[in-house]
Residue frames as qw, qx, qy, qz and C-alpha x, y, z in Angstrom:
[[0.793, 0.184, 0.111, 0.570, -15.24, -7.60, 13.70],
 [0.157, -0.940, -0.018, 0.302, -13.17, -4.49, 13.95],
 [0.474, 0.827, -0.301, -0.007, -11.35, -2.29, 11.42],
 [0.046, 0.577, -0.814, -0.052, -7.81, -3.70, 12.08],
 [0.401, -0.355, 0.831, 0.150, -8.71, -7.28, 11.75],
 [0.660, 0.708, 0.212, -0.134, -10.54, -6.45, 8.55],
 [0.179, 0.910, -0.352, -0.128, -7.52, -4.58, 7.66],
 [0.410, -0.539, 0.682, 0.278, -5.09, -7.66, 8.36],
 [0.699, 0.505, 0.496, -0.101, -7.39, -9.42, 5.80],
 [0.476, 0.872, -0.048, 0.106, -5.93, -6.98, 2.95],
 [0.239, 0.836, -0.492, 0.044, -2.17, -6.20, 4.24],
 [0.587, -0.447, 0.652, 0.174, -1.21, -9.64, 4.95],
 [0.801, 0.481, 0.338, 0.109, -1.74, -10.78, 1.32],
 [0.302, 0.937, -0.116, 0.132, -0.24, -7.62, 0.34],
 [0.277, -0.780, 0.561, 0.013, 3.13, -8.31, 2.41],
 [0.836, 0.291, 0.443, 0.140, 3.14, -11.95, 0.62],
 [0.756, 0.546, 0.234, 0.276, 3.00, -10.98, -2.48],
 [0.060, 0.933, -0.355, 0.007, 5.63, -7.86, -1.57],
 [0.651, -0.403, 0.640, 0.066, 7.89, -10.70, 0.13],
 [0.828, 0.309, 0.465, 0.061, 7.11, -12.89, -3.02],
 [0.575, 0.767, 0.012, 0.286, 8.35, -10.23, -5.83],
 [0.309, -0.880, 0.352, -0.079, 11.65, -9.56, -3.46],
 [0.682, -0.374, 0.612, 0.144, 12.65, -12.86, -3.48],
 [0.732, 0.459, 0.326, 0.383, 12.40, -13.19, -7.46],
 [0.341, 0.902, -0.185, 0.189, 14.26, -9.94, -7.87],
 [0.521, -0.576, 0.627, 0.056, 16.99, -11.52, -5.74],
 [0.791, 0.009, 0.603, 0.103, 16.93, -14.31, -7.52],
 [0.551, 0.787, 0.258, 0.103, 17.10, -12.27, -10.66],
 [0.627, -0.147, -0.011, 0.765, 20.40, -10.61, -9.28],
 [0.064, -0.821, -0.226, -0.521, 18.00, -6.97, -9.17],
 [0.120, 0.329, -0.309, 0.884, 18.73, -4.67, -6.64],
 [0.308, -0.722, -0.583, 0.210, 16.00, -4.49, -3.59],
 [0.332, -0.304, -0.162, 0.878, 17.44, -1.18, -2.54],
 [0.061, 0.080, -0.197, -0.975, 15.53, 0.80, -5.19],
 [0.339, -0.290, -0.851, -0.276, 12.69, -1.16, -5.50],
 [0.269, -0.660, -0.691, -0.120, 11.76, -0.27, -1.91],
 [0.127, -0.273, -0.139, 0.943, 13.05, 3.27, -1.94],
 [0.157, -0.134, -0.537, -0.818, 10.60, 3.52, -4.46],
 [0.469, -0.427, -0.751, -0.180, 7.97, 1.92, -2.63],
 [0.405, -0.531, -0.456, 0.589, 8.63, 3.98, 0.79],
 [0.088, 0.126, -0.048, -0.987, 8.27, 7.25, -1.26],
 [0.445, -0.316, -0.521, -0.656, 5.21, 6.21, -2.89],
 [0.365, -0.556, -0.725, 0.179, 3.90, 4.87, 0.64],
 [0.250, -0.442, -0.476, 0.718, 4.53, 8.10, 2.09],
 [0.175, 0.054, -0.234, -0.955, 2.78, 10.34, -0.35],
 [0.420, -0.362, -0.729, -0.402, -0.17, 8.12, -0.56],
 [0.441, -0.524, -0.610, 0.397, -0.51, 8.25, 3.47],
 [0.094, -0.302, -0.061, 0.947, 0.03, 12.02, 3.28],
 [0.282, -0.156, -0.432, -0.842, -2.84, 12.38, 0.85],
 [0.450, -0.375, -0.790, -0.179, -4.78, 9.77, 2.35],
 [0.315, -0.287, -0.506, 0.750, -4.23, 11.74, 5.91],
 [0.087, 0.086, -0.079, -0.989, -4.95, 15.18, 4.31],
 [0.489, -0.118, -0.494, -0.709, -8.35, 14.07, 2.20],
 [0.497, -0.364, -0.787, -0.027, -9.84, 11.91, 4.58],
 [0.253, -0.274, -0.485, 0.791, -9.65, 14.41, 7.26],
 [0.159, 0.124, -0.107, -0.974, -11.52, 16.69, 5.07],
 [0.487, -0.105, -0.775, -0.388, -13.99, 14.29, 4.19],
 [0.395, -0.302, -0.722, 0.481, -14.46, 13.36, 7.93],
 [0.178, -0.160, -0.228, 0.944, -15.02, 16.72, 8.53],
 [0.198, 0.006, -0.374, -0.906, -17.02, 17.66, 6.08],
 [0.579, -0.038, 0.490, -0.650, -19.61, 14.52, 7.08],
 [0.475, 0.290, -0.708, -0.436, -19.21, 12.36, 4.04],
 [0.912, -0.279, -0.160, -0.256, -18.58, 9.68, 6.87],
 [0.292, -0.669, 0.565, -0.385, -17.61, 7.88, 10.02],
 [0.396, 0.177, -0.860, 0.270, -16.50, 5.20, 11.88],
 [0.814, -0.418, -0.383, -0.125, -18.31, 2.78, 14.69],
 [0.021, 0.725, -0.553, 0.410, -16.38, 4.03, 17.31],
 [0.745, -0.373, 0.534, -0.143, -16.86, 0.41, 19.15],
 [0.947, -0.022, 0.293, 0.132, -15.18, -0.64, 16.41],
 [0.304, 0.768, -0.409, 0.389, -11.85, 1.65, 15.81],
 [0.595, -0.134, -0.633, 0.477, -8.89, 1.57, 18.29],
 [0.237, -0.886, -0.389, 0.091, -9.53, 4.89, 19.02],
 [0.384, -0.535, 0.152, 0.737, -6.35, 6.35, 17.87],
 [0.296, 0.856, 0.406, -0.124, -6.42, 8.90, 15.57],
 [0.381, -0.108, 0.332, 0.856, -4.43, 11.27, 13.28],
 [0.156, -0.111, -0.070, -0.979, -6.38, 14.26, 12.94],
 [0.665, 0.033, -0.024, -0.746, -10.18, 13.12, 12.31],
 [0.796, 0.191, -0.499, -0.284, -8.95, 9.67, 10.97],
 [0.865, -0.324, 0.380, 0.054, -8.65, 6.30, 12.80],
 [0.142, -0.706, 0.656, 0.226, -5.27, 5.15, 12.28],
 [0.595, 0.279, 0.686, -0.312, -7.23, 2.45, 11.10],
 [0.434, 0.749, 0.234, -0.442, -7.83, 4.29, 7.79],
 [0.040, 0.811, -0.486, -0.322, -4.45, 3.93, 6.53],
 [0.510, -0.242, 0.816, 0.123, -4.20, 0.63, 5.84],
 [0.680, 0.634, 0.364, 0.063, -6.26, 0.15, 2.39],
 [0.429, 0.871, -0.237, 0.040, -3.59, 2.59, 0.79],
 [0.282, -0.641, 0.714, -0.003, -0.98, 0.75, 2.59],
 [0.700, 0.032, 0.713, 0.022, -1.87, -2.37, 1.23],
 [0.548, 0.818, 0.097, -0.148, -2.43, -0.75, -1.98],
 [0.378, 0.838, -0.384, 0.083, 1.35, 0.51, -2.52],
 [0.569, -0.354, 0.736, -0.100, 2.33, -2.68, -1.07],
 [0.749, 0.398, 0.487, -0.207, 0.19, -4.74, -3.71],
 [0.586, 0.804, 0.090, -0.037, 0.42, -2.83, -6.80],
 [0.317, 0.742, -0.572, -0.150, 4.37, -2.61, -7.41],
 [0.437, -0.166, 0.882, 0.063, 4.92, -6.20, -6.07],
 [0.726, 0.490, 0.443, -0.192, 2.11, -7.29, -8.85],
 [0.250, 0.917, -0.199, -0.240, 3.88, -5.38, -11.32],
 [0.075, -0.677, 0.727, 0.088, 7.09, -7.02, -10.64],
 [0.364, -0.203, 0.903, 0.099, 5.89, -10.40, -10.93],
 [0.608, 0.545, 0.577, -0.024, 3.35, -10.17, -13.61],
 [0.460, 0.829, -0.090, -0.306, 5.34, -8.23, -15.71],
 [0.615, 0.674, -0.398, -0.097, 7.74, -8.86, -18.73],
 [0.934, -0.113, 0.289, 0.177, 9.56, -12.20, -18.58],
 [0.748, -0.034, 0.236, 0.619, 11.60, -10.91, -21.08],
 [0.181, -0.439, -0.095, 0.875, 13.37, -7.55, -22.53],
 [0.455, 0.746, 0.325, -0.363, 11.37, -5.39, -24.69],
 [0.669, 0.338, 0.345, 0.565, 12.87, -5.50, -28.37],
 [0.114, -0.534, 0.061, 0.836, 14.24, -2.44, -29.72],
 [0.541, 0.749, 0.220, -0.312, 12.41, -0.35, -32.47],
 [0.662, 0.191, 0.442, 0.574, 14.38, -0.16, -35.76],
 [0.263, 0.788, 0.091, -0.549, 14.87, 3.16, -37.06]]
């Protein structure tokens, strides 16, 4: 089995359940628009860290990769491969959010 069709294993669920919490914030009359401005910043910092620290990590010898099972493309040290657990991550984790969270508004505190 090779890394990318491990990897679809993890970001097709993840694009589901993104797909899934889109269509109830539609249906909720929510904005998408911020939702996945929010999500495209948080992908791209996560891939920038993930880029930066894994390279060092690679480097350093922590550990590697079956090269008969990468594509062989690469972004510094890492297989391009590598990115996809944090992509599925900040896919996952705000769609979860959105649909497992509050049904209704939070009460206000009395003062």
């Amino acid at each position: 089995m090779t890394y990318w069709l491990l990897n679809l294993c993890f970001l097709v669920p993840a694009a589901l359940v993104l797909t899934a919490a889109l269509i109830r914030r539609r249906r909720r009359n929510r904005s998408n628009r911020a939702f996945l401005a929010a999500v495209a910043g948080s992908a791209g910092i996560l891939l920038l860290l993930t880029a930066v620290f894994d390279n060092l990590m690679i480097a350093a010898g922590l550990f590697g990769y079956n090269p008969d099972r990468i594509s062989g493309a690469f972004l510094g040290l890492a297989p391009l491969e590598d990115f996809a657990y944090p992509l599925a991550a900040v896919l996952l984790l705000p769609a979860l959010w959105e649909l497992l969270g509050s049904r209704k508004p939070l009460r206000e505190e009395k003062s």
